[in-house]
Structures are given as C-alpha cells and as structure tokens.
N, CA, C and O atoms as a GROMACS GRO file, in nm:
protein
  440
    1UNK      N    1  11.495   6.083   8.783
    1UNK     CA    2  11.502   6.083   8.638
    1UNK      C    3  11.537   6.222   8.588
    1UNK      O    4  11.490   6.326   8.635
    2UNK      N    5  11.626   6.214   8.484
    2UNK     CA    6  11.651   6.336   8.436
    2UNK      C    7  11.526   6.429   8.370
    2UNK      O    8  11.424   6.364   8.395
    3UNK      N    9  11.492   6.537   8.306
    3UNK     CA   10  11.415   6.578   8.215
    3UNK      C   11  11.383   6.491   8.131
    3UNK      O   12  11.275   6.439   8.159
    4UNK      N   13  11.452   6.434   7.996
    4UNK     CA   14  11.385   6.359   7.918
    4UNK      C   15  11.324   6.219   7.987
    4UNK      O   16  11.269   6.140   7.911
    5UNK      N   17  11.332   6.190   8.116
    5UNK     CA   18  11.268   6.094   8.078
    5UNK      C   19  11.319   5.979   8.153
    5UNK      O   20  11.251   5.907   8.226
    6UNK      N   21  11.409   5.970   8.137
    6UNK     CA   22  11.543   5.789   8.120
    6UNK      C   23  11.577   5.821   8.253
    6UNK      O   24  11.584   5.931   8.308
    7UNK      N   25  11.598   5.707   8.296
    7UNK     CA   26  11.647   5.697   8.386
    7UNK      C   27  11.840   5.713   8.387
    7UNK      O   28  11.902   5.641   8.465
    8UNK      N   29  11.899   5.784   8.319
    8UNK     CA   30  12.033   5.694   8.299
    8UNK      C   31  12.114   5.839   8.372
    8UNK      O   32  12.226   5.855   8.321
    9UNK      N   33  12.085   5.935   8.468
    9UNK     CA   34  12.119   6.022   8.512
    9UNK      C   35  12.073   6.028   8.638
    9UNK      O   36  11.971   5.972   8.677
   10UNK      N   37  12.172   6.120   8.730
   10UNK     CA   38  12.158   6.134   8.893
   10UNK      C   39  12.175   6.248   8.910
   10UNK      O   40  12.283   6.266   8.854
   11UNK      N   41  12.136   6.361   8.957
   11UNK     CA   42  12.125   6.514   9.002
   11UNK      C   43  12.243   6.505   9.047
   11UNK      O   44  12.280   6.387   9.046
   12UNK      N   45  12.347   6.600   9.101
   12UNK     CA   46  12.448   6.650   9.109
   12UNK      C   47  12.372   6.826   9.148
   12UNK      O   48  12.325   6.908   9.070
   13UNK      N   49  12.386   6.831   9.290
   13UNK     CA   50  12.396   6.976   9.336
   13UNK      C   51  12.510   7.026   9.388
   13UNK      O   52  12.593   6.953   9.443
   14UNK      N   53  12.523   7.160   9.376
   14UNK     CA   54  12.670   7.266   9.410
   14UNK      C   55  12.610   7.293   9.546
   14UNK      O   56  12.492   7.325   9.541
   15UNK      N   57  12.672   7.285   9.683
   15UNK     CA   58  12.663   7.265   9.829
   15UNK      C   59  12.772   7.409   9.890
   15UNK      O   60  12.895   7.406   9.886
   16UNK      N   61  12.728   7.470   9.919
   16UNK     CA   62  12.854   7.570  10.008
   16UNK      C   63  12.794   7.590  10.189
   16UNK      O   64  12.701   7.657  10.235
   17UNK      N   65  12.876   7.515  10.243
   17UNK     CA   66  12.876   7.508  10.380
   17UNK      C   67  12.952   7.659  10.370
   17UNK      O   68  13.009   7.723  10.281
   18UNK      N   69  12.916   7.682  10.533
   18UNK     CA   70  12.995   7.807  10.658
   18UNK      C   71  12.998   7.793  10.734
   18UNK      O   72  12.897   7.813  10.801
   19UNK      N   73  13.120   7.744  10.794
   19UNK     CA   74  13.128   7.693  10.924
   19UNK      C   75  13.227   7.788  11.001
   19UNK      O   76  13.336   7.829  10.963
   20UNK      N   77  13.170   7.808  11.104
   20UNK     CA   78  13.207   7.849  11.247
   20UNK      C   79  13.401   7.825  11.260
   20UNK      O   80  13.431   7.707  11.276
   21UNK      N   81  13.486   7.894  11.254
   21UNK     CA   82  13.591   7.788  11.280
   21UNK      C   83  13.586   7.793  11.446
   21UNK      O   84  13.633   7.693  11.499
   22UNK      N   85  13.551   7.864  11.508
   22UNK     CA   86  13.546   7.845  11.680
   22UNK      C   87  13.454   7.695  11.703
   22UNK      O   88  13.467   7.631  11.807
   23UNK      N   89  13.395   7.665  11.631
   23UNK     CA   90  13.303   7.560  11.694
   23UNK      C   91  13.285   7.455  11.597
   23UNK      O   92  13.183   7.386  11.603
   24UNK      N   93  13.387   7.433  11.494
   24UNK     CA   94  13.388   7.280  11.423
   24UNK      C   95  13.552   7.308  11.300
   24UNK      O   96  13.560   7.388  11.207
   25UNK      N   97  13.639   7.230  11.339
   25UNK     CA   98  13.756   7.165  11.234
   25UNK      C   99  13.589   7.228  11.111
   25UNK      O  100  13.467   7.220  11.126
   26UNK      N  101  13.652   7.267  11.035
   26UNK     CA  102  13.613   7.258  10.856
   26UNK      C  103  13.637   7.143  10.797
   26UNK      O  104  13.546   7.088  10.735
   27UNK      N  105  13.776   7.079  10.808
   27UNK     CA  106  13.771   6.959  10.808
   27UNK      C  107  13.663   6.820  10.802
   27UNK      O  108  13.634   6.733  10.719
   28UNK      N  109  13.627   6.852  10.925
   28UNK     CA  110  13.528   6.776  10.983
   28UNK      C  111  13.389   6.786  10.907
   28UNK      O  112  13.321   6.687  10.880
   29UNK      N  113  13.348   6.935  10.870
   29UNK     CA  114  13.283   6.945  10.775
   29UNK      C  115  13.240   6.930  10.685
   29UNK      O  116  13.125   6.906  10.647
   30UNK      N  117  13.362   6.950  10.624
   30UNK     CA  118  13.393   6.863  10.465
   30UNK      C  119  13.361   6.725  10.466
   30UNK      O  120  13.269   6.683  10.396
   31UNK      N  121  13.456   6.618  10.568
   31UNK     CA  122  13.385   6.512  10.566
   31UNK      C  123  13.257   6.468  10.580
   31UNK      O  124  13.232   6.358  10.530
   32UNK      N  125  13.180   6.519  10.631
   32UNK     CA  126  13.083   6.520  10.657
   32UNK      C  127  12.973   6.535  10.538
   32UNK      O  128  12.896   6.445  10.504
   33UNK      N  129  12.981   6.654  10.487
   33UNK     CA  130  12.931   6.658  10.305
   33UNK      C  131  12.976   6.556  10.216
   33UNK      O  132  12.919   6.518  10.114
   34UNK      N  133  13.098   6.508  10.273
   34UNK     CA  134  13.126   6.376  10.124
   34UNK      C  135  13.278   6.427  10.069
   34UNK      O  136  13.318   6.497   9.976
   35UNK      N  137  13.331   6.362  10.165
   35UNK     CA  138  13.521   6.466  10.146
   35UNK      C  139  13.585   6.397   9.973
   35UNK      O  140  13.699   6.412   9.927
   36UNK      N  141  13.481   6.332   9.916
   36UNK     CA  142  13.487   6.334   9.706
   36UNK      C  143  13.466   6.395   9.626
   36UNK      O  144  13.503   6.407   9.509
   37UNK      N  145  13.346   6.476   9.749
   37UNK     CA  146  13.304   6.588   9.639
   37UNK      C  147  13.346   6.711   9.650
   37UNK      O  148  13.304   6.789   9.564
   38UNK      N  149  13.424   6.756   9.739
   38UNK     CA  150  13.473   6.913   9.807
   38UNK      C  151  13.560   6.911   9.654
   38UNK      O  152  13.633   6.842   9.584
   39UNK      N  153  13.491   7.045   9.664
   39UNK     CA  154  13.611   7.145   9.517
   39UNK      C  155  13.684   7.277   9.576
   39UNK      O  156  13.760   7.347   9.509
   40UNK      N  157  13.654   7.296   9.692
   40UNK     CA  158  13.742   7.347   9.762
   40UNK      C  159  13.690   7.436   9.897
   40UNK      O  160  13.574   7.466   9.928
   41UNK      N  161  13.815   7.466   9.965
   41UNK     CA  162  13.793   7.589  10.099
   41UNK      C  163  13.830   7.673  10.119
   41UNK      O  164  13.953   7.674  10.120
   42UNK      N  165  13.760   7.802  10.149
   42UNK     CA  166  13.821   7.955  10.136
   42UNK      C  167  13.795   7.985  10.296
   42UNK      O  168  13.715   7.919  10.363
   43UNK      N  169  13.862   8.078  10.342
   43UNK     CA  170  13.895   8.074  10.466
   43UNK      C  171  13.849   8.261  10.429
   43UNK      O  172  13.895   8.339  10.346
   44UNK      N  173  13.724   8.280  10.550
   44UNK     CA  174  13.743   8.425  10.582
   44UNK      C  175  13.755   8.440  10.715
   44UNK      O  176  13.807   8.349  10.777
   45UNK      N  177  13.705   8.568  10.790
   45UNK     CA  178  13.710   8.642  10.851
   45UNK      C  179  13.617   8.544  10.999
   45UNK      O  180  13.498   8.572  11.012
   46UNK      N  181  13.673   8.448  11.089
   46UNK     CA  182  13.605   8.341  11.168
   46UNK      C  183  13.498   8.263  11.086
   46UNK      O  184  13.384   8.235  11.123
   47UNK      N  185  13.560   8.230  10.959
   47UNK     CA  186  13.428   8.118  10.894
   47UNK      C  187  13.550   8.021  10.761
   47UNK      O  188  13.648   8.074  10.709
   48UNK      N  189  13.520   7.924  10.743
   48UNK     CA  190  13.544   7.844  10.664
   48UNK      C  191  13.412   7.816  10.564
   48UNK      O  192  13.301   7.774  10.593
   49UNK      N  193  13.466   7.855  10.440
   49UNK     CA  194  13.365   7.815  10.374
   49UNK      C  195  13.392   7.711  10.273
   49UNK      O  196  13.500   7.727  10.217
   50UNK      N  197  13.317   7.599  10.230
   50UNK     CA  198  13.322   7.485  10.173
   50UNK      C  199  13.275   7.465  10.079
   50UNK      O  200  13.153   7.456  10.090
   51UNK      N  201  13.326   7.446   9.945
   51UNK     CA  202  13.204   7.413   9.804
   51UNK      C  203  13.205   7.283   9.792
   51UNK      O  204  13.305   7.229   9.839
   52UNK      N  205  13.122   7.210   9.742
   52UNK     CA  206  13.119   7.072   9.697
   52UNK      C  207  13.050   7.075   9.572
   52UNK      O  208  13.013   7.188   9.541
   53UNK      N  209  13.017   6.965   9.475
   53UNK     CA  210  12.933   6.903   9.405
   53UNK      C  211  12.894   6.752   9.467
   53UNK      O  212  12.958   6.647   9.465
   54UNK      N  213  12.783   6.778   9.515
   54UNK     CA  214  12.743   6.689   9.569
   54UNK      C  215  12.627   6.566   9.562
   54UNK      O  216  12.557   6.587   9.660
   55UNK      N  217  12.592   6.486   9.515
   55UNK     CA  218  12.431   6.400   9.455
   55UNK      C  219  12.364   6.437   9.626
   55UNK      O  220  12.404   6.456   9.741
   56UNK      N  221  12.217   6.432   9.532
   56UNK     CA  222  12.138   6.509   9.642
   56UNK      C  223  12.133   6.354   9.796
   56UNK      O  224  12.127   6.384   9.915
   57UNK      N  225  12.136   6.247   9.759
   57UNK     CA  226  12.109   6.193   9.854
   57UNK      C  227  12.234   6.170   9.983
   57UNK      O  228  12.221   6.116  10.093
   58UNK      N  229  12.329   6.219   9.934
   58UNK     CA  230  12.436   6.263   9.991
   58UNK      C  231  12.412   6.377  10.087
   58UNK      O  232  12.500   6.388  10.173
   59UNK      N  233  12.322   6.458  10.093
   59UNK     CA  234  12.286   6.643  10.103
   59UNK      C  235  12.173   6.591  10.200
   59UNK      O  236  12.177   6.670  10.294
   60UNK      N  237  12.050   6.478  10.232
   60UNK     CA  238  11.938   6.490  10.290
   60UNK      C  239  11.968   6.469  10.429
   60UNK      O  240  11.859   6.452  10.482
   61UNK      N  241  12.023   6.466  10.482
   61UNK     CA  242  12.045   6.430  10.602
   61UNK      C  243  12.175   6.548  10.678
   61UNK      O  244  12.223   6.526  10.789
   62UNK      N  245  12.204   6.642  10.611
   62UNK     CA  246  12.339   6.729  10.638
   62UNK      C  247  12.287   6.814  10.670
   62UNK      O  248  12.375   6.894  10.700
   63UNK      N  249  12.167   6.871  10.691
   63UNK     CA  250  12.115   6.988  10.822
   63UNK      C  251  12.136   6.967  10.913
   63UNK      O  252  12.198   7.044  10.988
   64UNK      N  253  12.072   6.798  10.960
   64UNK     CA  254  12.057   6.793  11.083
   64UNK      C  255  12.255   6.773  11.122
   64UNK      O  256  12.285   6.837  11.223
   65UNK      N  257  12.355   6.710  11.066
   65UNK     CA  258  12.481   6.673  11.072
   65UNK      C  259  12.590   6.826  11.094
   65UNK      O  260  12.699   6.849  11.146
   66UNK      N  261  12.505   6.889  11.034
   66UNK     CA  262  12.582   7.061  11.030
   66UNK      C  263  12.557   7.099  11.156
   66UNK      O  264  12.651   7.128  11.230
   67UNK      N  265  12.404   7.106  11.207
   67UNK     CA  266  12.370   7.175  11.338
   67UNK      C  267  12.388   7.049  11.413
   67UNK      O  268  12.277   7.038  11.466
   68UNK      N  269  12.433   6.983  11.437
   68UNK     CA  270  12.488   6.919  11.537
   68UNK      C  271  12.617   6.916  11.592
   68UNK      O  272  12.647   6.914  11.712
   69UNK      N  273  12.706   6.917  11.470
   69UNK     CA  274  12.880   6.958  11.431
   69UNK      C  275  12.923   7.111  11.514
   69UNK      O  276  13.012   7.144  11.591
   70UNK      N  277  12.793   7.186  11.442
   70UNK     CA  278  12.872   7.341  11.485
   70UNK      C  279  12.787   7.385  11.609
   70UNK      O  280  12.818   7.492  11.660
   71UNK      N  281  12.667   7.301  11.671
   71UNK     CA  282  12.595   7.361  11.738
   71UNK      C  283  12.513   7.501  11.743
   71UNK      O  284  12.497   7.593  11.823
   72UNK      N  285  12.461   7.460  11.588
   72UNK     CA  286  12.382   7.577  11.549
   72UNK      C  287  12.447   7.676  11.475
   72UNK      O  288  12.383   7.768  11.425
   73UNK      N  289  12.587   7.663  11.460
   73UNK     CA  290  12.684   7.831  11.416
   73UNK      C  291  12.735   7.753  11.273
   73UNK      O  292  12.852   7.769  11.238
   74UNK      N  293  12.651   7.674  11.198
   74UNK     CA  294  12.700   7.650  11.068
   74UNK      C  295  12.583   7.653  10.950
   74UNK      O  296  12.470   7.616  10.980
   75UNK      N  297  12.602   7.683  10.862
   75UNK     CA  298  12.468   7.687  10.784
   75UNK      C  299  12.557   7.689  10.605
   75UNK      O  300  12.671   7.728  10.580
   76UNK      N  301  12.462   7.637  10.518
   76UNK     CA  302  12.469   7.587  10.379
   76UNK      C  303  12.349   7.590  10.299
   76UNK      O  304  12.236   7.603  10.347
   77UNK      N  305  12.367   7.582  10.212
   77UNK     CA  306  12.279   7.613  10.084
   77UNK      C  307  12.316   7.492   9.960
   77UNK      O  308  12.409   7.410   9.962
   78UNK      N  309  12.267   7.501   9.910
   78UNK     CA  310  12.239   7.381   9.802
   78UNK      C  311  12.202   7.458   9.624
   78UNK      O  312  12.106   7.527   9.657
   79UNK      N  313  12.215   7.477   9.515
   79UNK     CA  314  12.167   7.461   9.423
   79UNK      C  315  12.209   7.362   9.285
   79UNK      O  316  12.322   7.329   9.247
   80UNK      N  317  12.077   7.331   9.228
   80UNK     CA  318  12.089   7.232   9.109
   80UNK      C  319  12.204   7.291   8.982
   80UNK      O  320  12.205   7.394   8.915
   81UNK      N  321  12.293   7.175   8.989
   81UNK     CA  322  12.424   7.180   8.909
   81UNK      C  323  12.400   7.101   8.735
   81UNK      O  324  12.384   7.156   8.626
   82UNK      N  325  12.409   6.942   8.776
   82UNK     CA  326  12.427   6.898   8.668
   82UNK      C  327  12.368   6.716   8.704
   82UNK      O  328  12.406   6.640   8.793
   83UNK      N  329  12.305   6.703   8.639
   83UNK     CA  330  12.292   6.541   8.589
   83UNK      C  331  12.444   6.404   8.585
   83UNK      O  332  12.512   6.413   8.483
   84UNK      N  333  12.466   6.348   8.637
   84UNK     CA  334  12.598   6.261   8.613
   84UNK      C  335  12.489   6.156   8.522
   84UNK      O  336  12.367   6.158   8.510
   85UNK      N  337  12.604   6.057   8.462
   85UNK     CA  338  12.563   5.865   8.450
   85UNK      C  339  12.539   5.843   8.513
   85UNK      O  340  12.586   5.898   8.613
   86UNK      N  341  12.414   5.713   8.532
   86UNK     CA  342  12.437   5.640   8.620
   86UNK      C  343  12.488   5.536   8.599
   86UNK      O  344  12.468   5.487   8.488
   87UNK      N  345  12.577   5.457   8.705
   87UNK     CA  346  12.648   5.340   8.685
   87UNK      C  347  12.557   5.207   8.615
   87UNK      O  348  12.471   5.159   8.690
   88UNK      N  349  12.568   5.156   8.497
   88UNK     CA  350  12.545   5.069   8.390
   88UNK      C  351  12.467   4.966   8.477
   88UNK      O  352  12.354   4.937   8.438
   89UNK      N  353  12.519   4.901   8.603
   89UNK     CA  354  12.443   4.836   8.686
   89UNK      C  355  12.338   4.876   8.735
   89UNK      O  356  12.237   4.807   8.747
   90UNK      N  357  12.349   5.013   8.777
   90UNK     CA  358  12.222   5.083   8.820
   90UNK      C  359  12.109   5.058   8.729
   90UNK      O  360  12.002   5.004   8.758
   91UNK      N  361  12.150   5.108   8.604
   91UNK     CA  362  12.049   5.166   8.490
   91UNK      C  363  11.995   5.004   8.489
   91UNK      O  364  11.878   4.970   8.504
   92UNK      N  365  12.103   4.919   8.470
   92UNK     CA  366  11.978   4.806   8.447
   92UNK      C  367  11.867   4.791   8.546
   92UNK      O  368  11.751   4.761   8.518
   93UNK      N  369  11.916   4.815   8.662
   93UNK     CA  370  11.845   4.728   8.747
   93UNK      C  371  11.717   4.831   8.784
   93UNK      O  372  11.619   4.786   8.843
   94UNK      N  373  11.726   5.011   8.734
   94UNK     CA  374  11.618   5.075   8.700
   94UNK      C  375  11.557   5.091   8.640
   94UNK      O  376  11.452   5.153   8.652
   95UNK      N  377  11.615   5.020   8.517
   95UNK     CA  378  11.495   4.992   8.417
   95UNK      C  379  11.403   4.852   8.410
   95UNK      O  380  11.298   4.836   8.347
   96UNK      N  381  11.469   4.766   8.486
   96UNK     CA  382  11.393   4.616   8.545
   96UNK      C  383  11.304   4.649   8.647
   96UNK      O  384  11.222   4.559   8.668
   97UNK      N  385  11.293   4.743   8.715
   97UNK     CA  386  11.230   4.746   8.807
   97UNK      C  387  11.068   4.824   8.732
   97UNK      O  388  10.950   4.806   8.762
   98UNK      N  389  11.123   4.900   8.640
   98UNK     CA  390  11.038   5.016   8.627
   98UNK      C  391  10.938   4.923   8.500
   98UNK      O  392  10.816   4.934   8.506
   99UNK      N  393  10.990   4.852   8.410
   99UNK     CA  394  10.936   4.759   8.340
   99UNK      C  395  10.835   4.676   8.408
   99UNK      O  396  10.723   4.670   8.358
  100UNK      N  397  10.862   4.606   8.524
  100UNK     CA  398  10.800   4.539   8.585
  100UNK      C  399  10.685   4.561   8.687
  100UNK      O  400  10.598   4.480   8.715
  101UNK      N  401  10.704   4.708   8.746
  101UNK     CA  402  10.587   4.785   8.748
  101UNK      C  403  10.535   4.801   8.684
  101UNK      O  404  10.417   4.806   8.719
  102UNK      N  405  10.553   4.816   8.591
  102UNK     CA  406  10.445   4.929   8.439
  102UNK      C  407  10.380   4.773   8.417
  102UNK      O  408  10.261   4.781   8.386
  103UNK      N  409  10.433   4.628   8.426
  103UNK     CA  410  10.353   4.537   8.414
  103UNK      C  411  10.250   4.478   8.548
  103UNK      O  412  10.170   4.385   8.564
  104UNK      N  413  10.266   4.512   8.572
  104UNK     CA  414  10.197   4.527   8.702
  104UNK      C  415  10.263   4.400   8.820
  104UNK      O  416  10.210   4.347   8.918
  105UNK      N  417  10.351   4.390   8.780
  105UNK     CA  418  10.464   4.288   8.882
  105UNK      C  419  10.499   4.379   9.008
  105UNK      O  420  10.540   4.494   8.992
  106UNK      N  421  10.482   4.323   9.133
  106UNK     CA  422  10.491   4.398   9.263
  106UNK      C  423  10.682   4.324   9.265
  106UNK      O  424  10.729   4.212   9.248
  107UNK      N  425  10.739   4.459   9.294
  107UNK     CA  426  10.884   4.432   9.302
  107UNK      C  427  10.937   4.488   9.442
  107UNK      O  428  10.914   4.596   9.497
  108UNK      N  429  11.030   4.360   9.488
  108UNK     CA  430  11.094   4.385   9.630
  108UNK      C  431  11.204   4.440   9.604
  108UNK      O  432  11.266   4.428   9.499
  109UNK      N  433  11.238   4.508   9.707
  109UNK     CA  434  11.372   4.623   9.732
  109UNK      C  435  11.447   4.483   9.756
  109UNK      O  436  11.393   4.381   9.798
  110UNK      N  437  11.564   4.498   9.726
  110UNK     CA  438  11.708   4.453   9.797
  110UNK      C  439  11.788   4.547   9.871
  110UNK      O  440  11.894   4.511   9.922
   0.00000   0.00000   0.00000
C-alpha cells in the first residue's frame, strides 16, 4: 500500500547492478533484473553497469540470481523510486479481499 492508505499503487525501485564483464554477458544480467525495466548500460573500466526501475517483487530473489550469474563478482543496490497504478483488476480484487477480511470472511489465494 502506498502512504495514504489505498491500495491502488505498487513501489517501483531504481536497481543498479555491476557486473563483472569477465564473468557474466551484462546482457544476461539485465535479463535477469527484468530486461522492461533496464533504462540503461554504461560500460567502465572491466564492469558493466545496469540501471533499472524495477517493482520490488521483481528485485527479491536477484541476490541470490546475481551471485550465481557472476559467481560472486557482481553486486547491486536498490533504492525507493516511485509508486505506479495498479492494474484496475488488481485493485478490485485488493480491495475484495481486504473488505472481506475486515469482515471477518477467511479468503483463499488463487
């Protein structure tokens, strides 16, 4: 949920990988973060570096995907960007859910 409250927003964090170019395609990298969200790649001195905007649940699982990729010689950082919409289907079906808790209705995942 955003600050106010509503459900009708999704976090959006700014992601900058560094990857190794001896020991992983950047490429590969990128895909790996979510090759929709890359805003771009700067190339230094044996490192590729990668920005994205990325939703965080996209991001929870990309430690372990980085140090596996570069074998330890890649590392990234994360900070909070911006709130998106959420898709109109979503919102309903988070606010049905959240209604129906607050009534004390036990609700199954799909």
């Amino acid at each position: 949920m955003n600050p106010s409250g509503a459900p009708s927003s999704n976090a959006r964090w700014r992601a900058q990988a560094r990857v190794d170019l001896d020991a992983i395609s950047a490429n590969v990298a990128a895909l790996h973060m979510g090759r929709d969200y890359v805003r771009d790649h700067l190339s230094t001195i044996g490192l590729q570096v990668i920005r994205a905007e990325v939703p965080l649940s996209e991001m929870l699982s990309y430690d372990a995907e980085l140090t596996s990729m570069t074998g330890a010689r890649g590392s990234y950082h994360m900070e909070y960007s911006h709130y998106d919409e959420v898709p109109a289907h979503l919102q309903t079906k988070i606010i049905s859910t959240a209604k129906a808790e607050r009534a004390g209705v036990e609700v199954e995942e799909v």
